[in-house]
DSSP file (Angstrom, degrees, kcal/mol; ACC not computed):
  #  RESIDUE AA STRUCTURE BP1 BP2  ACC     N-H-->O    O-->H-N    N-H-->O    O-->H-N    TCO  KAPPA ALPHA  PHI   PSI    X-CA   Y-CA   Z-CA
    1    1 A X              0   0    0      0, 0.0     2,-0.4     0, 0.0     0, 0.0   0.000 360.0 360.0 360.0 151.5  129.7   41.3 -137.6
    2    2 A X        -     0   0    0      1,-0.1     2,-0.4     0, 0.0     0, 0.0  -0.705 360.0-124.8 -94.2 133.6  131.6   40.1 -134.4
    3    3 A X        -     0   0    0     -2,-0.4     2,-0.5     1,-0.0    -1,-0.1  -0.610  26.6-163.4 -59.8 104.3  130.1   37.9 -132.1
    4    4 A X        -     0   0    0     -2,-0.4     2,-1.3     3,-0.0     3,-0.1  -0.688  22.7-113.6-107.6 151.1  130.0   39.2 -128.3
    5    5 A X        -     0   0    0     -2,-0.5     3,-0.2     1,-0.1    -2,-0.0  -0.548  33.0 -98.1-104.0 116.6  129.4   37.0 -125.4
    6    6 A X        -     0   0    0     -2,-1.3    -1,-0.1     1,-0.2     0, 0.0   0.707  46.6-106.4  38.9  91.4  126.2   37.3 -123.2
    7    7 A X        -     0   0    0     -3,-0.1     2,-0.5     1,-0.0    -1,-0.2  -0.135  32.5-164.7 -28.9 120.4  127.0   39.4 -119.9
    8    8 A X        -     0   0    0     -3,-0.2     3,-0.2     1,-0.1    -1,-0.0  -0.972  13.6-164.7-115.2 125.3  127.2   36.9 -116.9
    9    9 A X  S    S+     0   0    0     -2,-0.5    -1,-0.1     1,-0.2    -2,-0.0   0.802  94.7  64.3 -79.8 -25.2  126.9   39.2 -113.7
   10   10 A X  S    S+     0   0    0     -3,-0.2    -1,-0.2     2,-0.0    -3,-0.0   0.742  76.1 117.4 -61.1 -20.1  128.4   35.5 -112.2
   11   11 A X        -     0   0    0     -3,-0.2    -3,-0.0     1,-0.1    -4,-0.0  -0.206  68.9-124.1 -52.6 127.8  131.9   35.8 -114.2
   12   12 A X        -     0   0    0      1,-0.1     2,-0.5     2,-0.0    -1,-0.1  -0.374  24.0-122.7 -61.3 149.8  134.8   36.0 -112.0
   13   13 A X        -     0   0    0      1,-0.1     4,-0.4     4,-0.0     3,-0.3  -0.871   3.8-148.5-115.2 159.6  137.1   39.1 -112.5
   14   14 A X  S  > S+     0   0    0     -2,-0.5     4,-1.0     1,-0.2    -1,-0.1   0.377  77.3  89.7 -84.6   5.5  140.6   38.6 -113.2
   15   15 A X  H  > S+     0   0    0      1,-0.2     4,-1.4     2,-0.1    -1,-0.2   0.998  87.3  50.8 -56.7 -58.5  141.7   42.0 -111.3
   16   16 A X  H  > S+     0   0    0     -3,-0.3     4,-1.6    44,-0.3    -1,-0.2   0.593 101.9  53.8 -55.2 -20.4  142.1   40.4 -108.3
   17   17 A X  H >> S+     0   0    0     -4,-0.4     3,-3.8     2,-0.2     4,-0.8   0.949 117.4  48.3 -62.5 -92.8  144.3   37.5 -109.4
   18   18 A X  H >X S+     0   0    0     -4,-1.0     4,-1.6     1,-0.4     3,-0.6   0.376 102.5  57.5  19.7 -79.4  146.3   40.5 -110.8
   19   19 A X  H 3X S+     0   0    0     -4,-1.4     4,-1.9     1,-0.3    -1,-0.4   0.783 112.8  39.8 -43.7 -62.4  146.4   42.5 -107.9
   20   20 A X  H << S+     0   0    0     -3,-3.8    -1,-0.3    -4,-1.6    -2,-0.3   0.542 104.7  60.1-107.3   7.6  147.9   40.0 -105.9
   21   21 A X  H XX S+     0   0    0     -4,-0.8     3,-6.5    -3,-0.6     4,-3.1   0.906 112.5  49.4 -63.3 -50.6  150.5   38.4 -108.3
   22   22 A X  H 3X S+     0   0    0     -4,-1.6     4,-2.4     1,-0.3    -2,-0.3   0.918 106.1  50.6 -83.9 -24.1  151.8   41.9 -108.3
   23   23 A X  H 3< S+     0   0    0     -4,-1.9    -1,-0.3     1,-0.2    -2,-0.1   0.793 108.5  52.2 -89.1  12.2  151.8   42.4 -104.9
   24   24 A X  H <> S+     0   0    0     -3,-6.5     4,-0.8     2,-0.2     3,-0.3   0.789 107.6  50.8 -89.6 -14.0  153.7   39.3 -104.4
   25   25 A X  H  X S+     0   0    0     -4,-3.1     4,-1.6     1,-0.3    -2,-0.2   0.852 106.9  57.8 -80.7 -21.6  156.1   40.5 -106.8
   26   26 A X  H  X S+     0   0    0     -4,-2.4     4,-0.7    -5,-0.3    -1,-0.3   0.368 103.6  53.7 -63.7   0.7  156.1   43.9 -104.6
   27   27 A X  H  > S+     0   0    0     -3,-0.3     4,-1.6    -5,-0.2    -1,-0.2   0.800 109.6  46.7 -97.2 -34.6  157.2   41.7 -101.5
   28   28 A X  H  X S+     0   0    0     -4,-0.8     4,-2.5     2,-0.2    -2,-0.2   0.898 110.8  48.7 -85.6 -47.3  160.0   40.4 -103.3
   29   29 A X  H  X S+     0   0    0     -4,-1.6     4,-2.5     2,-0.3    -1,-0.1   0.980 115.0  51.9 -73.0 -60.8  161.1   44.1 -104.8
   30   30 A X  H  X S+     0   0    0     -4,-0.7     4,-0.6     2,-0.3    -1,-0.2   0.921 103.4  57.6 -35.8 -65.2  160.8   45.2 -100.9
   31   31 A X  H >< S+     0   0    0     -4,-1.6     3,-0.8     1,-0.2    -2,-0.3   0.866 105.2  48.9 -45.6 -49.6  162.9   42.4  -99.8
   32   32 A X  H >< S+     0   0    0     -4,-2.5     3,-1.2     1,-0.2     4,-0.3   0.703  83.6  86.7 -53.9 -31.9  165.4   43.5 -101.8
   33   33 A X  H >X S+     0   0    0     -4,-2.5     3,-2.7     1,-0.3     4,-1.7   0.867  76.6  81.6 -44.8 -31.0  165.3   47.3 -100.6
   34   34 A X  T << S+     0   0    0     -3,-0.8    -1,-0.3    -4,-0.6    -2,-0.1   0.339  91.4  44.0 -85.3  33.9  167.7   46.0  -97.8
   35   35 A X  T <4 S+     0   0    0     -3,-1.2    -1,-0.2     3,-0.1    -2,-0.1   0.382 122.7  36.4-121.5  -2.6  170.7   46.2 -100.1
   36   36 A X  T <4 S+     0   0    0     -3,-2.7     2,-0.3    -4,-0.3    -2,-0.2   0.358 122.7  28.8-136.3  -3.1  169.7   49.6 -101.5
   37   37 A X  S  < S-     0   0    0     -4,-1.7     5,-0.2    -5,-0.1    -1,-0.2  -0.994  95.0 -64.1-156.9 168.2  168.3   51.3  -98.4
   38   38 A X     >  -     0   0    0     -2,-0.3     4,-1.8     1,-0.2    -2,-0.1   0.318  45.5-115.5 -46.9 167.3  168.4   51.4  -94.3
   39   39 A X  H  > S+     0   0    0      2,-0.2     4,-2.1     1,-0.1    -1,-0.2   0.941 114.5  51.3 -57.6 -31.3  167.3   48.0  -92.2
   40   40 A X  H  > S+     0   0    0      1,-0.2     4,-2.9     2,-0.2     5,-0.2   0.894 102.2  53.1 -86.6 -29.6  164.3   50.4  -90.7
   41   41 A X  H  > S+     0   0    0      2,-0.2     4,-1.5     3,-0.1    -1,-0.2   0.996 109.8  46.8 -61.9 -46.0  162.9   51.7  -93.7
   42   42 A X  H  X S+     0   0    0     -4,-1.8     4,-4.1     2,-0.2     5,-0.2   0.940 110.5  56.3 -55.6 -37.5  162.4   48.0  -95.4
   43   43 A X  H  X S+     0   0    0     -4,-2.1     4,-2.3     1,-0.2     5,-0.2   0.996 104.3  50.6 -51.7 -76.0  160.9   47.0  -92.0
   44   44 A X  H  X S+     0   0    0     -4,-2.9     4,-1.0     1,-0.2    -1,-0.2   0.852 114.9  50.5 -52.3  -9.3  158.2   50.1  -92.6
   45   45 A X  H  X S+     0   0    0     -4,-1.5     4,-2.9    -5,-0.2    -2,-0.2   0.920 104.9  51.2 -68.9 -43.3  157.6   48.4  -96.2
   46   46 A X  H  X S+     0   0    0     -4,-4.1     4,-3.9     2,-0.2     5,-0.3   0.978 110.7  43.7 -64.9 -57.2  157.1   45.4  -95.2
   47   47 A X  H  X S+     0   0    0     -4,-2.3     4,-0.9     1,-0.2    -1,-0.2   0.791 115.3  54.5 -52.4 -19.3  154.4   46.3  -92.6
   48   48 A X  H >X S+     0   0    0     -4,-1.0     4,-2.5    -5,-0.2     3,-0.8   0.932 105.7  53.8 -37.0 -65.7  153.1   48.7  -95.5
   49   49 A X  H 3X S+     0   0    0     -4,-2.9     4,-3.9     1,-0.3    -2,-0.2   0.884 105.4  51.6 -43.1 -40.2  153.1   45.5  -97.5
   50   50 A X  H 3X S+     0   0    0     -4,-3.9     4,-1.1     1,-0.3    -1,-0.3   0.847 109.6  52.0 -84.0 -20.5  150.9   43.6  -94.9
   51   51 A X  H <X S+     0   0    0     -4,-0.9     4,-1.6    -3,-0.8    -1,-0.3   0.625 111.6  45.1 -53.7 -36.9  148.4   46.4  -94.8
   52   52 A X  H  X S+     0   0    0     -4,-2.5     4,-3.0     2,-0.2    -2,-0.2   0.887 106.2  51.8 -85.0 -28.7  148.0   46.4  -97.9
   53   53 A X  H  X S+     0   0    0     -4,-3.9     4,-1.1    -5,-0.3    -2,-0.2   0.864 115.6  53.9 -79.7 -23.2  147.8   42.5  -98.8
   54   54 A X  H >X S+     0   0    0     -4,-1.1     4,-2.1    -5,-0.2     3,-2.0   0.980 107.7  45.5 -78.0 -25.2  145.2   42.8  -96.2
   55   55 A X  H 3X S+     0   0    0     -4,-1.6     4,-2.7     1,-0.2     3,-0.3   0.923 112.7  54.4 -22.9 -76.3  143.1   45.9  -98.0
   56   56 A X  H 3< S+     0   0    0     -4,-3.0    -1,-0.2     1,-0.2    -2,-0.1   0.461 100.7  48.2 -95.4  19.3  143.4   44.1 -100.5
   57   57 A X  H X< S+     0   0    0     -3,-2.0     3,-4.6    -4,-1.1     4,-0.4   0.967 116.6  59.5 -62.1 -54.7  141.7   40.3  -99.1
   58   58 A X  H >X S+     0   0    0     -4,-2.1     3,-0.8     1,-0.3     4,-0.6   0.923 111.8  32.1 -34.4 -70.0  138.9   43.1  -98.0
   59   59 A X  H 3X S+     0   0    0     -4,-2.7     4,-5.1     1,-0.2    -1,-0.3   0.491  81.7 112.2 -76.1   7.1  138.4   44.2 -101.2
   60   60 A X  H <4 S+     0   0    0     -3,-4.6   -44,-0.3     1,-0.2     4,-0.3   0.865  97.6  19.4 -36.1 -57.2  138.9   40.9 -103.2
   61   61 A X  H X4 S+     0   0    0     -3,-0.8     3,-0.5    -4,-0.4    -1,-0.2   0.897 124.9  50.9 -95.9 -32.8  134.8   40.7 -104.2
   62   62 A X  H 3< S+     0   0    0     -4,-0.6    -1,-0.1     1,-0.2    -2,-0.1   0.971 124.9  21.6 -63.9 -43.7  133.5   44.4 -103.7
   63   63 A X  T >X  +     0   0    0     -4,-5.1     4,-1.0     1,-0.2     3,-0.8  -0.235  63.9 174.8-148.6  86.3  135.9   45.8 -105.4
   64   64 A X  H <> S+     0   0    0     -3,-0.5     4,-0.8    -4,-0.3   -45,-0.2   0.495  87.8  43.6  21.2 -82.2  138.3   44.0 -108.4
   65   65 A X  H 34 S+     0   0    0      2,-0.2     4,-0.4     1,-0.2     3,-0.2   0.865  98.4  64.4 -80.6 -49.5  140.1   46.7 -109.5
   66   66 A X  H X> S+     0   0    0     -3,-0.8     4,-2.6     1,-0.3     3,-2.1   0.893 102.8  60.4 -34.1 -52.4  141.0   48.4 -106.4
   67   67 A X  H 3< S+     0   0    0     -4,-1.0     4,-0.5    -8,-0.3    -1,-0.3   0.996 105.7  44.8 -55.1 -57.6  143.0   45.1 -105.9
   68   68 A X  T 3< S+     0   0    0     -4,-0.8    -1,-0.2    -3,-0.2    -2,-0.2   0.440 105.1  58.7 -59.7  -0.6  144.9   45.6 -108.8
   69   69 A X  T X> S+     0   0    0     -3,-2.1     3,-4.2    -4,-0.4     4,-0.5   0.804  86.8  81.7 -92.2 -57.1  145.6   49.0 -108.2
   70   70 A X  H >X S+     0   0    0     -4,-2.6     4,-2.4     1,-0.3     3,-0.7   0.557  89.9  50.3  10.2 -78.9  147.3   48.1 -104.9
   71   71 A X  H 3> S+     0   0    0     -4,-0.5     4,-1.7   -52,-0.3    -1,-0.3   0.765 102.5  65.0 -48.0 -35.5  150.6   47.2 -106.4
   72   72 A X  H <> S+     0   0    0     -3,-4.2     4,-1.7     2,-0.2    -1,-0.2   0.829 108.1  35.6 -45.1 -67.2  150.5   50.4 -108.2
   73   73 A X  H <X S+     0   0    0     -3,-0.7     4,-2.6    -4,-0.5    -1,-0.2   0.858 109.1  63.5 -59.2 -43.9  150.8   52.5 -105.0
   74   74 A X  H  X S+     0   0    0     -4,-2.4     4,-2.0    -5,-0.2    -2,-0.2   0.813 107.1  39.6 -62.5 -30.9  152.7   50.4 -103.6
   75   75 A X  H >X S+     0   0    0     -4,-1.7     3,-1.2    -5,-0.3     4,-1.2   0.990 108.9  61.4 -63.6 -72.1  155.6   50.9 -106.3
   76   76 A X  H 3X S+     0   0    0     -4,-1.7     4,-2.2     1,-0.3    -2,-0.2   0.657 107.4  45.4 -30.3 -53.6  154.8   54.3 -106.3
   77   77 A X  H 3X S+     0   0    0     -4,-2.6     4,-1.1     2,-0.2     5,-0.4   0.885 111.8  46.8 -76.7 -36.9  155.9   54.2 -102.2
   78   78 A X  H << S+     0   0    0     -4,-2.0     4,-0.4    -3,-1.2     5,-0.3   0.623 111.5  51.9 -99.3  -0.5  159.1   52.3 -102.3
   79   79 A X  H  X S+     0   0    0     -4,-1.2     4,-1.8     3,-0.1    -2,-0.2   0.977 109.3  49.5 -52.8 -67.7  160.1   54.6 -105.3
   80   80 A X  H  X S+     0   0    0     -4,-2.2     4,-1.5     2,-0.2    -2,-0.2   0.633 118.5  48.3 -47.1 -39.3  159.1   57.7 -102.7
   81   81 A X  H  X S+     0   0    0     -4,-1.1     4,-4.7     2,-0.2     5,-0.4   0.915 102.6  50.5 -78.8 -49.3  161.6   55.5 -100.1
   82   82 A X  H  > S+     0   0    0     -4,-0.4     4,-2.4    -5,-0.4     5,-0.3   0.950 117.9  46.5 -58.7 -61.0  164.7   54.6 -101.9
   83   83 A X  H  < S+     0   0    0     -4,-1.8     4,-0.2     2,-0.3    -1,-0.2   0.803 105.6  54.5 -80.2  -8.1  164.9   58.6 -102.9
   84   84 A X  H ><>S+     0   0    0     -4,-1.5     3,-2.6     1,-0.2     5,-1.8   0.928 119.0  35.1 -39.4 -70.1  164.3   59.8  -99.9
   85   85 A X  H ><5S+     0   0    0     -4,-4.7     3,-0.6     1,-0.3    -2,-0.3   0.628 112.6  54.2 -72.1  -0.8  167.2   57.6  -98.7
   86   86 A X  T 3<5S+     0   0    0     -4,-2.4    -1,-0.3    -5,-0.4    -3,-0.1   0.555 110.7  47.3-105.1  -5.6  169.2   57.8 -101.1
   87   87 A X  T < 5S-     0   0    0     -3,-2.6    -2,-0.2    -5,-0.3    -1,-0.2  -0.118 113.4-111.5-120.2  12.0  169.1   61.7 -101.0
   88   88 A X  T < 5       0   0    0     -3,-0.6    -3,-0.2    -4,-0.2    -4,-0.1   0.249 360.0 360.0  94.0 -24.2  169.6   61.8  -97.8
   89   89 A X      <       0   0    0     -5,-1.8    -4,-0.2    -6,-0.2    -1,-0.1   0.425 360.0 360.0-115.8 360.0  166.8   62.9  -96.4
């Protein structure tokens, strides 16, 4: 039989680490947007960005996963930008 180990309600979780590699790798992805869309949209990412890296200090210990989702949406939006611009519209 496999051996599980002991709940500890003290264990750190490892979303949040997560959560904010990837939204450092979303600052970087953003930063780039200024080769592939206008100067004012990357400007509205970035401040996106900084709303969000604070959400997600808020939510480091209430709630893990929520950090980790973060990046998630945040892809989600600068997907939603570039084809917008890029379509014109």
């Amino acid at each position: 039989m496999a051996r599980t180990r002991p709940y500890n309600p003290n264990a750190t979780s490892p979303w949040p680490f997560v959560g904010m590699a990837g939204l450092a790798s979303v600052l970087f992805l953003y930063g780039a947007s200024v080769l592939l869309v206008p100067w004012y949209a990357v400007a509205g990412l970035v401040v996106l960005w900084v709303v969000l890296f604070v959400q997600a200090c808020r939510w480091w210990t209430p709630r893990p996963v929520g950090v980790a989702v973060l990046p998630a949406v945040a892809v989600a939006v600068w997907v939603g930008v570039v084809l917008l611009t890029a379509t014109g519209g």
